[in-house]
N, C-alpha and C positions, 0 to 999 in steps of 0.2 A: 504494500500500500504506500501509497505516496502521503509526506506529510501534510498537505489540504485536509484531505478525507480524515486520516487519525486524529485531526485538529477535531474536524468536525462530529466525525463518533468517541472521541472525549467531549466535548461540547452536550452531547445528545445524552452518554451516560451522567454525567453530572445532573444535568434538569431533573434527567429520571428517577434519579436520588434523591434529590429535593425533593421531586416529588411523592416518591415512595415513603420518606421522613414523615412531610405533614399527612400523610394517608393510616400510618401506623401511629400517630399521636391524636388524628381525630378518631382512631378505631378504639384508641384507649381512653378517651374523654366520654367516648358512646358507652363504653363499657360501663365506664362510673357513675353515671349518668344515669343509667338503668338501674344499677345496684342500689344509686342514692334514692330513685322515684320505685324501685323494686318493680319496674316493666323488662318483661324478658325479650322483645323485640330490637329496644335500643342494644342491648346488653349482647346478641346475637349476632346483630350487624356489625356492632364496633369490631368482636372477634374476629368476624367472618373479614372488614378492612385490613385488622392491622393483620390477619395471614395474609392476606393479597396482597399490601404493601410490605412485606419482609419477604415474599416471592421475588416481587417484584424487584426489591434492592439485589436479591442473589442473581437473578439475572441477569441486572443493568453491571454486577460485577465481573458477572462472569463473562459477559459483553466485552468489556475492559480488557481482559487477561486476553481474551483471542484475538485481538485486535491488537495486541502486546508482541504476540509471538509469531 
């Protein structure tokens, strides 16, 4: 790969961190959220985000490393 494109899928994994960050802190604010109001919807979803957002980060890393090597 040429350095443009690595520029650019560094560029793309970063975002996606960030964004997988705030996705795993609003799943865990849903969580408490629910626990505080004792609704198991909120409480389900938050889980259900902050697994998709910590997928999501292993991905956007592991995105990284291939694009490394």
């Amino acid at each position: 790969m040429n350095e443009k494109s690595d520029a650019s899928t560094n560029g793309a994994v970063r975002k996606t961190l960030i964004f997988s960050a705030i996705l795993i802190a609003g799943g865990i604010g849903g969580c408490i959220a629910g626990l505080v109001n004792g609704d198991a919807p909120p409480m389900v979803m938050g889980a259900i985000a902050a697994v998709c957002g910590a997928l999501l980060a292993i991905l956007s890393v592991l995105a990284r490393r291939k694009t490394r090597s």
